[in-house]
C-alpha positions as a Markdown table, in Angstrom:
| # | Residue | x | y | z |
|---|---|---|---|---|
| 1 | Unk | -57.2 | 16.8 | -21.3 |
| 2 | Unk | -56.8 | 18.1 | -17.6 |
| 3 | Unk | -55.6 | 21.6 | -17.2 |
| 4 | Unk | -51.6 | 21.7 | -15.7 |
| 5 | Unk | -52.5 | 22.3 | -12.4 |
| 6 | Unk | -55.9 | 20.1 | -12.2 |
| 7 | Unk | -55.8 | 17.6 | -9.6 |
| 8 | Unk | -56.5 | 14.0 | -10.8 |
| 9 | Unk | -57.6 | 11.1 | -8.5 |
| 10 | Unk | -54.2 | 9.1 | -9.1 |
| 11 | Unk | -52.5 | 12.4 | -7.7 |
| 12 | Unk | -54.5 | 12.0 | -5.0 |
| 13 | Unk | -54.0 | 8.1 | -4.4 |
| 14 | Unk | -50.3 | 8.8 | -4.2 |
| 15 | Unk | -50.9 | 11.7 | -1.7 |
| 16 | Unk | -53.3 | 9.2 | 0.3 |
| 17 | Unk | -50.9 | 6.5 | 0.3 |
| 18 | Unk | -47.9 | 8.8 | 0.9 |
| 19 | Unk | -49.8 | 10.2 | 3.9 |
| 20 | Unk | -49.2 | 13.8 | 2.6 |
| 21 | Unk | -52.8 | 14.8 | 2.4 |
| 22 | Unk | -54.1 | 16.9 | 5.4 |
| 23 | Unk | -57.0 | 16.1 | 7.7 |
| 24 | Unk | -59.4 | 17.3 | 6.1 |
| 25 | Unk | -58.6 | 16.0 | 2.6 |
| 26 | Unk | -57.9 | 12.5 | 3.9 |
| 27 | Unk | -61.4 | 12.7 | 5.5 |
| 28 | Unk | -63.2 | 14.1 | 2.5 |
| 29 | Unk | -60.8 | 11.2 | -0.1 |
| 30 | Unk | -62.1 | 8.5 | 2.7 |
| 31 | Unk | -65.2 | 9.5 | 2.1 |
| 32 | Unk | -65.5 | 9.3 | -1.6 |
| 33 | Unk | -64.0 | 6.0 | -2.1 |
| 34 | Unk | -66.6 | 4.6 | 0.5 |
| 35 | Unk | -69.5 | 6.0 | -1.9 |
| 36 | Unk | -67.4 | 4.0 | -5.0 |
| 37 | Unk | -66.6 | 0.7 | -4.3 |
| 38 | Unk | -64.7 | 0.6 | -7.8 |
| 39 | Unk | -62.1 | 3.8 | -6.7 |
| 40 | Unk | -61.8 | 1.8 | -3.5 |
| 41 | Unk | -60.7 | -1.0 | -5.1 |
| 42 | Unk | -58.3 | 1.0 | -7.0 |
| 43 | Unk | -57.3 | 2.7 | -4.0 |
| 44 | Unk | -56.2 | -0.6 | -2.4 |
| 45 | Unk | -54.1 | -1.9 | -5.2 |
| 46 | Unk | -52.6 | 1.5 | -5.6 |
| 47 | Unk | -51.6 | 1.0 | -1.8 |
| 48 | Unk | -50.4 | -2.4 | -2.4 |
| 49 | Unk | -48.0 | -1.3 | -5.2 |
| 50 | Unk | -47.0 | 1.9 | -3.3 |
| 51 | Unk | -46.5 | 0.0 | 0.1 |
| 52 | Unk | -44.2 | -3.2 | -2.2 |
| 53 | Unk | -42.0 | -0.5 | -4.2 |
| 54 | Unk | -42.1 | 2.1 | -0.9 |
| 55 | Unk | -37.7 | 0.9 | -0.3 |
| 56 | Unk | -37.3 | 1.5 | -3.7 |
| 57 | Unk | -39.1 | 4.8 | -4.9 |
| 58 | Unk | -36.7 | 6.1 | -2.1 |
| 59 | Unk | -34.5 | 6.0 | -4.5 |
| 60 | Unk | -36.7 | 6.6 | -7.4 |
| 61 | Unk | -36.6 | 10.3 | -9.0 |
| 62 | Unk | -40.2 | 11.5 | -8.8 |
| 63 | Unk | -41.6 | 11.9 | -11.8 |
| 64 | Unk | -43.5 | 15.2 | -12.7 |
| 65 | Unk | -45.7 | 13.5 | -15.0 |
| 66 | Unk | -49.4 | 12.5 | -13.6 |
| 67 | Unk | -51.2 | 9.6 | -14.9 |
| 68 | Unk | -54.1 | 11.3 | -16.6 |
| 69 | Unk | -51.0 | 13.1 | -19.3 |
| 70 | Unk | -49.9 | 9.4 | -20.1 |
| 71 | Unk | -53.6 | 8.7 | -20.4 |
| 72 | Unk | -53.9 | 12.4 | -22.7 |
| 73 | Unk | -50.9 | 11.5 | -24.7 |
| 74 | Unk | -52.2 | 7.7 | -25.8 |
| 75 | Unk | -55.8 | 9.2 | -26.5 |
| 76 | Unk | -57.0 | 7.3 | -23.9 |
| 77 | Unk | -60.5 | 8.1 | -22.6 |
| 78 | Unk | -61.1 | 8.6 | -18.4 |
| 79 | Unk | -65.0 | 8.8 | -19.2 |
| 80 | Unk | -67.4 | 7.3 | -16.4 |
| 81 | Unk | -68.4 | 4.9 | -18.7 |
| 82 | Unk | -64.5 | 3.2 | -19.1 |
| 83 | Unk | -63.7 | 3.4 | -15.2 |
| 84 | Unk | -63.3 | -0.2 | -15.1 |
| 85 | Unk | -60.8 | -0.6 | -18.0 |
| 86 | Unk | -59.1 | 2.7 | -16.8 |
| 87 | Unk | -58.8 | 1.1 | -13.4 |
| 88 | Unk | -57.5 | -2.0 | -15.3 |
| 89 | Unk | -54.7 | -0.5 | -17.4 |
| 90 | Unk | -54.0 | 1.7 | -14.1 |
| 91 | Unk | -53.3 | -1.5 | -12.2 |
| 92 | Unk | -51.0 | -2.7 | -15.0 |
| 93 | Unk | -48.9 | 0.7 | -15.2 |
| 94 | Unk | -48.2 | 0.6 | -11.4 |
| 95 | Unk | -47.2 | -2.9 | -11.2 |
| 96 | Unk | -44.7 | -2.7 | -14.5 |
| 97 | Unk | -43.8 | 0.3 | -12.0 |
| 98 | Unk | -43.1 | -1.8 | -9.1 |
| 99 | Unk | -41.4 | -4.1 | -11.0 |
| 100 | Unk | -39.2 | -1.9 | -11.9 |
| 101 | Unk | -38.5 | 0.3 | -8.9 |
| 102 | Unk | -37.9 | -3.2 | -7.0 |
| 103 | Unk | -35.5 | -4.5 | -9.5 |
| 104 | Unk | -33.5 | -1.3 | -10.0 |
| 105 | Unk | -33.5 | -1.2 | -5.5 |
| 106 | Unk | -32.9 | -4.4 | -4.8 |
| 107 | Unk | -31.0 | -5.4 | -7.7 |
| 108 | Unk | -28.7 | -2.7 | -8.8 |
| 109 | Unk | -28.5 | -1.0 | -5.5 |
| 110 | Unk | -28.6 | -4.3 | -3.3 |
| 111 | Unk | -24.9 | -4.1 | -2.2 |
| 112 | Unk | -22.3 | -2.0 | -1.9 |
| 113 | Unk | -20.1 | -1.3 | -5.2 |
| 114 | Unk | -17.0 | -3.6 | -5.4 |
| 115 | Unk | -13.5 | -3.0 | -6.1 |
| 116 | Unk | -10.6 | -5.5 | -6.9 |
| 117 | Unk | -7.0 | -4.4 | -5.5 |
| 118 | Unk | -4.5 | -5.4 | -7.6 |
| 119 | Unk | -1.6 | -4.3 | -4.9 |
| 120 | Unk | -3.0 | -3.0 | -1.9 |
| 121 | Unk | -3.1 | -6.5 | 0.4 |
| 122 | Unk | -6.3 | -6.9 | 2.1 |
| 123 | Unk | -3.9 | -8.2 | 5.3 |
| 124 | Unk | -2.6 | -5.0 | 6.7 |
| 125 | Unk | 0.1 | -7.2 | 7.9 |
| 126 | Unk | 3.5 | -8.7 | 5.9 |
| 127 | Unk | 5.7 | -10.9 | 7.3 |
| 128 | Unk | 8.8 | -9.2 | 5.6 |
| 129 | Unk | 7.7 | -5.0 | 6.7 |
| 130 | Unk | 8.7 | -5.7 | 10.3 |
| 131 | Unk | 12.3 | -6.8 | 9.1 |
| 132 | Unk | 15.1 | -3.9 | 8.2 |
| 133 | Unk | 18.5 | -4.8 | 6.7 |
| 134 | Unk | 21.0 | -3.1 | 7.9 |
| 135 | Unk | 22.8 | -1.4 | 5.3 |
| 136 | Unk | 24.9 | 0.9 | 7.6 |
| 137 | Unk | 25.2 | 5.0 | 6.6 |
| 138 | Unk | 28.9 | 5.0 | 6.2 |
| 139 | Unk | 28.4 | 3.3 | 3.4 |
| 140 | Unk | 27.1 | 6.2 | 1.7 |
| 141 | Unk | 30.4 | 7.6 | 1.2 |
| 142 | Unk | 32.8 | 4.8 | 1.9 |
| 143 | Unk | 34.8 | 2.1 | -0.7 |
| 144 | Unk | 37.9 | 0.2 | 0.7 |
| 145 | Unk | 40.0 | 1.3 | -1.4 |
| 146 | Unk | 40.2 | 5.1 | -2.7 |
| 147 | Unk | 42.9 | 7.5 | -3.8 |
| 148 | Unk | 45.5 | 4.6 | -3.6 |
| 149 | Unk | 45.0 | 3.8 | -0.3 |
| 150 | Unk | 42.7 | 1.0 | 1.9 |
| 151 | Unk | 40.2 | 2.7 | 3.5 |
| 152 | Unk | 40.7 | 0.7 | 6.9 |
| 153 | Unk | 37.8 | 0.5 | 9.2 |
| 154 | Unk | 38.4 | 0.4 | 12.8 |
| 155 | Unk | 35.4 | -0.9 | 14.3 |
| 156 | Unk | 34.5 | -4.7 | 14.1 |
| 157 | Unk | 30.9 | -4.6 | 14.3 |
| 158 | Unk | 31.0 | -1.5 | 11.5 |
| 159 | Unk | 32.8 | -3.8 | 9.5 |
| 160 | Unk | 30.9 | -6.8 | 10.1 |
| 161 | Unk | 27.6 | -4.8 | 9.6 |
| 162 | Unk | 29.1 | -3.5 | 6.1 |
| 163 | Unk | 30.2 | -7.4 | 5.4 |
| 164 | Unk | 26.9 | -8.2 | 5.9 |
| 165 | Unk | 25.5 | -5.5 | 3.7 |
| 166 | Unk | 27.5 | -6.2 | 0.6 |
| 167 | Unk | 28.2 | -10.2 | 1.6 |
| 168 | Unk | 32.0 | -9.8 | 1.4 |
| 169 | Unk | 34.4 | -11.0 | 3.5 |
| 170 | Unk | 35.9 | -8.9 | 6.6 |
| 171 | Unk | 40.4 | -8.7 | 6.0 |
| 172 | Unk | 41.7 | -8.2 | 9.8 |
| 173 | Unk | 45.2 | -6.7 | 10.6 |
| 174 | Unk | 45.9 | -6.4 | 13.9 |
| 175 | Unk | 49.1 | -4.4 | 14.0 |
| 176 | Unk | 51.1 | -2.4 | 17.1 |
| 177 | Unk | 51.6 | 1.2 | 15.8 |
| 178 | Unk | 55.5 | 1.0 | 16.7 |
| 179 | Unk | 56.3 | -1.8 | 14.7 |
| 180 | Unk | 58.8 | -2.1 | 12.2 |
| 181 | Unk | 57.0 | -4.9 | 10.2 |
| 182 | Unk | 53.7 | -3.2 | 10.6 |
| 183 | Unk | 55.4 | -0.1 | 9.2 |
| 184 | Unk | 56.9 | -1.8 | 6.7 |
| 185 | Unk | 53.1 | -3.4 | 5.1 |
| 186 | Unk | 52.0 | 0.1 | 5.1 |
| 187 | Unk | 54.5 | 1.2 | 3.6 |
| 188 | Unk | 55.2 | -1.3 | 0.9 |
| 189 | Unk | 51.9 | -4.2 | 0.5 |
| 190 | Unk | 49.3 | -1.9 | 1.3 |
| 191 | Unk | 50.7 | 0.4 | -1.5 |
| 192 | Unk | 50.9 | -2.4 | -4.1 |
| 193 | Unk | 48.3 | -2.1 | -6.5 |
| 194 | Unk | 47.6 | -5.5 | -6.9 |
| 195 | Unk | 47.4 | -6.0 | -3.2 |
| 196 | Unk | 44.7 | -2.9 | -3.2 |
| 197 | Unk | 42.7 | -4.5 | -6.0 |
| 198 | Unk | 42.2 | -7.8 | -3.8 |
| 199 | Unk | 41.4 | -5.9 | -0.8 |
| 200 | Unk | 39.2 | -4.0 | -2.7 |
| 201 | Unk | 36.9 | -7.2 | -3.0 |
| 202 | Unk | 37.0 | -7.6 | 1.1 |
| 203 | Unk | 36.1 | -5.1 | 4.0 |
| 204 | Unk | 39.5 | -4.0 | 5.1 |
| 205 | Unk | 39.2 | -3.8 | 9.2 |
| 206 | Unk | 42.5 | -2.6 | 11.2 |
| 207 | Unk | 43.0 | -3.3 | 15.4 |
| 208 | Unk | 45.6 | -1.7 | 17.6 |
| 209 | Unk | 46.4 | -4.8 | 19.6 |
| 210 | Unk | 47.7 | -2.5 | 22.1 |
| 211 | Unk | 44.2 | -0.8 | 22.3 |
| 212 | Unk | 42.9 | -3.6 | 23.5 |
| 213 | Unk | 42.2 | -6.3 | 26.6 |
| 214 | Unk | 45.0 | -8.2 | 27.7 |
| 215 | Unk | 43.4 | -11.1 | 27.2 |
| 216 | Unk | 41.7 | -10.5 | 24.0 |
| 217 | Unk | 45.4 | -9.2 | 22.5 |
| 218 | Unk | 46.8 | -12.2 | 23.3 |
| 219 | Unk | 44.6 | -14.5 | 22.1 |
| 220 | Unk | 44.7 | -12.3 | 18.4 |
| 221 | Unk | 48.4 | -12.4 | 19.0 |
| 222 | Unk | 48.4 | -16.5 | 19.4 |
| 223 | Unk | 46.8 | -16.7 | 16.1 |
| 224 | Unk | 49.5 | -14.7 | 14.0 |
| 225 | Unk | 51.6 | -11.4 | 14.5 |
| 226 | Unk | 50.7 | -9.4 | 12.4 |
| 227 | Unk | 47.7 | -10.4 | 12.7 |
| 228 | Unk | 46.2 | -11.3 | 8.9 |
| 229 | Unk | 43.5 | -13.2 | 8.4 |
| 230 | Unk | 39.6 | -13.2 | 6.5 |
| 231 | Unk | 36.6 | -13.2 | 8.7 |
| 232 | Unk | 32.5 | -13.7 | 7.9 |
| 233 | Unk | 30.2 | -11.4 | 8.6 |
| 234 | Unk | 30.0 | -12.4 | 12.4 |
| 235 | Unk | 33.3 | -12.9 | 13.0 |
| 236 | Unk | 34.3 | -16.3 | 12.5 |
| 237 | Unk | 37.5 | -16.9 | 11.2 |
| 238 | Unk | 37.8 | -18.2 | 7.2 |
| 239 | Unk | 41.6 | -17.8 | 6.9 |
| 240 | Unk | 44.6 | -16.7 | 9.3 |
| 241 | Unk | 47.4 | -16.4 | 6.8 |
| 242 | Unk | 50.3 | -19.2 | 7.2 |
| 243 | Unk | 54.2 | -17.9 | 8.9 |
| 244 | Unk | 55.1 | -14.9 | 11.2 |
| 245 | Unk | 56.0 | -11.7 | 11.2 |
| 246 | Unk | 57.0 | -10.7 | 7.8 |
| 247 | Unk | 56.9 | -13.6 | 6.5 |
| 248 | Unk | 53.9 | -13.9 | 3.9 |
| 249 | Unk | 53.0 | -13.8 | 0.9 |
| 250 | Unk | 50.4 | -11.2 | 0.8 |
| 251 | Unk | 49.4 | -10.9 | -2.5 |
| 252 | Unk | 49.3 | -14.9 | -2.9 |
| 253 | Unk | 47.5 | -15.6 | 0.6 |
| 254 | Unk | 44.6 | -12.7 | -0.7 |
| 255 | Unk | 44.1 | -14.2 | -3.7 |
| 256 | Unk | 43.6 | -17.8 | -1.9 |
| 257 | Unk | 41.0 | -16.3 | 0.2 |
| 258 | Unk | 39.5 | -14.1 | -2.0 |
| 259 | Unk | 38.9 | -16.6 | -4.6 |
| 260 | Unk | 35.8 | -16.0 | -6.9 |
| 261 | Unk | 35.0 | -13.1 | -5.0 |
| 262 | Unk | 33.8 | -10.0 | -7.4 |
| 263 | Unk | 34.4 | -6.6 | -5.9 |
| 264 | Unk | 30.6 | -4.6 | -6.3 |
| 265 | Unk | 30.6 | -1.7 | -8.1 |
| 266 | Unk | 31.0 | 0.8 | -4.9 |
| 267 | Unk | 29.8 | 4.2 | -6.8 |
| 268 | Unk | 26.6 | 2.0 | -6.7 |
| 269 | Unk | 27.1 | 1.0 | -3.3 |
| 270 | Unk | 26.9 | 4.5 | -1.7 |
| 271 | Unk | 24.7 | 5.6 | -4.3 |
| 272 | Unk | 22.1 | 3.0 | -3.4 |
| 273 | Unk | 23.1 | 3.2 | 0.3 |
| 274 | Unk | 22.2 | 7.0 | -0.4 |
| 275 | Unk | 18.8 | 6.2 | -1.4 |
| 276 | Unk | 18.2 | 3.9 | 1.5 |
| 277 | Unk | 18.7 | 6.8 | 3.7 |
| 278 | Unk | 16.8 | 8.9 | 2.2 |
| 279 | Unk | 13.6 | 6.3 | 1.9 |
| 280 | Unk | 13.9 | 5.6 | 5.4 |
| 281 | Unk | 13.7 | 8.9 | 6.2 |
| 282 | Unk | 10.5 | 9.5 | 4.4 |
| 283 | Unk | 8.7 | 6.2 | 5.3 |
| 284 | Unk | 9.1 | 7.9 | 9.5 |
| 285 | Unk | 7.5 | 10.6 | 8.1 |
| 286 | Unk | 4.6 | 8.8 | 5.8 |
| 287 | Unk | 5.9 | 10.5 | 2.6 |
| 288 | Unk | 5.6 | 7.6 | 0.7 |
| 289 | Unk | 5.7 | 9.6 | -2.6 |
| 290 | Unk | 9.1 | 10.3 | -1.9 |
| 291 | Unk | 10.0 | 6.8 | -0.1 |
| 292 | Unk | 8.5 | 5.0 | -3.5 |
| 293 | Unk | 11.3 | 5.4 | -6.4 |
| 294 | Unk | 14.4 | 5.0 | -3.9 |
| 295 | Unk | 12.8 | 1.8 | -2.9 |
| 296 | Unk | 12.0 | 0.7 | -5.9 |
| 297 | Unk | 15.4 | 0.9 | -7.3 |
| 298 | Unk | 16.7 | -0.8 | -4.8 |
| 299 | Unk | 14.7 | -3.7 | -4.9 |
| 300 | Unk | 15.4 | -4.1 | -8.9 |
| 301 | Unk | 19.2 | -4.5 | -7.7 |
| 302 | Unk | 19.6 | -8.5 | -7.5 |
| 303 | Unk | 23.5 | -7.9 | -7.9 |
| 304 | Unk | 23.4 | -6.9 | -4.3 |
| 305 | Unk | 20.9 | -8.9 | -2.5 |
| 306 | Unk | 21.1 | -7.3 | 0.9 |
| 307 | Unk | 20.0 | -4.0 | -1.2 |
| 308 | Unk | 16.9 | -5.7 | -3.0 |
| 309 | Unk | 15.4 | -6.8 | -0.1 |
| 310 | Unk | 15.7 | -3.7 | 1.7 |
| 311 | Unk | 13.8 | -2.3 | -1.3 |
| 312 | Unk | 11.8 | -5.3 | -1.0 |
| 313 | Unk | 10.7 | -4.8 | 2.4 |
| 314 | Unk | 10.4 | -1.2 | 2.2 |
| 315 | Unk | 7.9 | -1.7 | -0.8 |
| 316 | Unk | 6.0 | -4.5 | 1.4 |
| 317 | Unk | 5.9 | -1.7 | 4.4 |
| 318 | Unk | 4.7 | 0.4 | 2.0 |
| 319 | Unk | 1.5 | -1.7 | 0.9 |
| 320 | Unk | 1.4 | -2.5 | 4.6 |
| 321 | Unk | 0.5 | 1.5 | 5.3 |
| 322 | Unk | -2.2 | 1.5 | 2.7 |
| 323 | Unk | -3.6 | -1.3 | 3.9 |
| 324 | Unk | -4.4 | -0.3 | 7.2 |
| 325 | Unk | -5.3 | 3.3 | 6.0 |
| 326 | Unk | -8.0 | 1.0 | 4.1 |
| 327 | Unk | -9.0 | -1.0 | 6.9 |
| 328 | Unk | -9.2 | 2.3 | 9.3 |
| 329 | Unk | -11.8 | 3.8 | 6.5 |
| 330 | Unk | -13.9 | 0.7 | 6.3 |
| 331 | Unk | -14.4 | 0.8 | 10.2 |
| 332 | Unk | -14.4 | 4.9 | 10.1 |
| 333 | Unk | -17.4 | 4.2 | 7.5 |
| 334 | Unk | -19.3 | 2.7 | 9.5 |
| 335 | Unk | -19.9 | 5.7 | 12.2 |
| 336 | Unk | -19.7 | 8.5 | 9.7 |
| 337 | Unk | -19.0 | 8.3 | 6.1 |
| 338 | Unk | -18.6 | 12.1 | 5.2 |
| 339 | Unk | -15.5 | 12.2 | 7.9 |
| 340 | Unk | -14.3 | 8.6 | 6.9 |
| 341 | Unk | -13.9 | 9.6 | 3.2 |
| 342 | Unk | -12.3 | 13.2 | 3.8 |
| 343 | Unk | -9.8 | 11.5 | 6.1 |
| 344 | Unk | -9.3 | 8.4 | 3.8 |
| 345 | Unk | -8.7 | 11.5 | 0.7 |
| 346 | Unk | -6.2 | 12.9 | 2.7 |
| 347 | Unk | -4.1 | 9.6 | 4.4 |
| 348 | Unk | -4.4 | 8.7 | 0.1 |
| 349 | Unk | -2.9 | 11.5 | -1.3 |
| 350 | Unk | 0.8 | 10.7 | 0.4 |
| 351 | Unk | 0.4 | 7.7 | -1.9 |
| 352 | Unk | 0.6 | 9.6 | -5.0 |
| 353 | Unk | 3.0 | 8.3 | -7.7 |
| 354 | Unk | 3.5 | 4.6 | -5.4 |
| 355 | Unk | 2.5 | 1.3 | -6.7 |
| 356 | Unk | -0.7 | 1.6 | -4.5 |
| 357 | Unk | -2.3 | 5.2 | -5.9 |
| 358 | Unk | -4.5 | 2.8 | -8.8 |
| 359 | Unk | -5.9 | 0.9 | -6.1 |
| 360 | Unk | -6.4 | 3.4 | -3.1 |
| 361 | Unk | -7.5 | 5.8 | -6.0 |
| 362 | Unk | -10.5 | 3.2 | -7.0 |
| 363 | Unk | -11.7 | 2.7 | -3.8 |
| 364 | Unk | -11.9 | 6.8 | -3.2 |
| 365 | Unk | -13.8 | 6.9 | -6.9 |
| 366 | Unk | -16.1 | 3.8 | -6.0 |
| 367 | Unk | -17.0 | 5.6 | -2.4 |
| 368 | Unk | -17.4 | 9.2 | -3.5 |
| 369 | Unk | -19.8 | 7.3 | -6.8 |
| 370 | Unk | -22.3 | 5.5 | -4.5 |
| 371 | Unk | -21.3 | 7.7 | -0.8 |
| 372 | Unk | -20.8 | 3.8 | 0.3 |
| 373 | Unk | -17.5 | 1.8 | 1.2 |
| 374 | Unk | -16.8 | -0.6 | -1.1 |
| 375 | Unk | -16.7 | -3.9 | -0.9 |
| 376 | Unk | -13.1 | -5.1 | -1.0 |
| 377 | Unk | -12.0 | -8.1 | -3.1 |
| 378 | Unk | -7.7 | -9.2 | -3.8 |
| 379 | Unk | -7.3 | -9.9 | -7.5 |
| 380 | Unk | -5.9 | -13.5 | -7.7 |
């Protein structure tokens, strides 16, 4: 058995083939395997092997044990007289090497590592993140009805944005403040609480005629004086209430044109109007963690579909964000990958606690495992 720090010749056919052996050594090596033409064959299949498995053993932990231990540990015999089957068996060990180094290089490491996103989209675009709802803010702390008394908006597109928010109908009264009749419905039907539990199903909207054009008061005052009558969310007229002046039945004309109609919960209204706010305000400062919930309840709200699809689109913004921060890593990657996955960490990490932290999360793990982008596949 060799001593520890004994040379042996297949440490110095890996220096040879490495080109780690100095001048003089190379010259003096050269030498000796043109005085054996047995080592020199050797030497060239060594090469051969070294030069096939040269990508690989790149990637290969060098191993500190030399050949001639292997050889001491079997029993085997280096003796002058066994060169040939030594060289033999030699040839065999670094070919099951190769072997080996290739498959582990080319097979395991041939590509990058892939990952599967479940709800990050691989298109950074959506058609529905561009669109936005509008749920107005007053409806964060507004009902039409409240302490016994219509809560009359005064504004036709407030109302008609609110009508389109909680897809009820708009109830118009155009009314002179002077008037005796007009007095007399605020006094008297607007007081009624049946009449407040109809209008409570409606967006109550009331215009000082006298406030207005003259040619746009007259044309409301052609239709009916008072003016009462139910419009759609744009303005189009679904009911002027029959007679003049006081003559009406208010109560019975409501009902008509509130027929079927389901007054929403509106302590849920401005609750979820609340949250709205608040996401929004978040999402124009990327703080998705806090953006997530509040548009997640939203979108669970079917009962009031202008609400779910704010939550909805919000969400589909949302995965929108993470996509590109995705897409700007993979092309970030490409220049310098230490800088691309700091930066990718950090643009992450305002994901936490969303629908997208598994999948961003996975990529990051898949990166930081193999220092290489991943390769990016959508689940189906």
């Amino acid at each position: 058995m060799k001593a520890p720090d004994e040379r042996t010749v297949f440490d110095d056919l890996r220096a040879w083939s490495a080109g780690t052996l100095s001048e003089d050594e190379r010259a003096r090596f050269e030498h000796e395997l043109a005085l054996d033409p047995e080592k020199a064959r050797l030497a060239a299949d060594f090469q051969a092997v070294w030069k096939a498995t040269e990508i690989g053993a790149a990637f290969a932990h060098p191993s500190k044990t030399t050949f001639d231990q292997i050889v001491a540990r079997t029993e085997l015999d280096l003796r002058p007289l066994h060169r040939r089957r030594v060289a033999a068996a030699a040839a065999c060990v670094f070919l099951a090497l190769a072997a080996w180094l290739a498959w582990e290089r080319l097979g395991t490491h041939a590509g990058p590592p892939v990952v599967e996103l479940r709800s990050v989209p691989l298109n950074a675009s959506d058609p529905r993140a561009d669109e936005a709802p509008a749920l107005p803010a007053l409806l964060a702390d507004w009902s039409p009805v409240r302490d016994g008394g219509i809560q009359w908006l005064d504004s036709p597109a407030a109302a008609q944005a609110v009508s389109a928010a909680v897809a009820r109908p708009i109830f118009v009264y155009g009314y002179v403040e002077q008037c005796p009749i007009c007095r007399g419905f605020q006094r008297d039907q607007f007081q009624d609480p049946a009449i407040l539990a109809l209008v409570e199903k409606s967006v109550p909207l009331k215009i000082d005629l006298l406030a207005l054009e003259e040619s746009e008061m007259q044309e409301l005052w052609s239709r009916r004086y008072p003016l009462l009558e139910m419009q759609d969310e744009r303005g189009t007229i679904l009911r002027t209430f029959p007679g003049t002046f006081a003559d009406v039945d208010m109560r019975d004309e409501l009902d008509r044109a509130l027929a079927g109609a389901k007054d929403p919960d509106w302590g849920v209204v401005r609750r979820l109007t609340a949250l709205f706010l608040l996401a929004r305000d978040a999402e124009s400062k990327e703080r998705w963690t806090a953006a997530s919930p509040a548009l997640t309840e939203l979108a669970a709200h079917e009962d009031l579909p202008n609400f779910a699809a704010a939550g909805r689109n919000g969400l589909a913004r949302m995965a929108a964000a993470a996509a590109r921060i995705v897409e700007e890593a993979r092309v970030s990657a490409k220049k310098s990958s230490d800088s691309a996955l700091s930066n990718f960490e950090e643009a992450a990490a305002r994901f936490s606690g969303t629908p997208f932290e598994p999948d961003l999360r996975a990529v990051q793990a898949a990166w930081r495992r193999t220092g290489r982008f991943p390769e990016l596949k959508q689940q189906s």
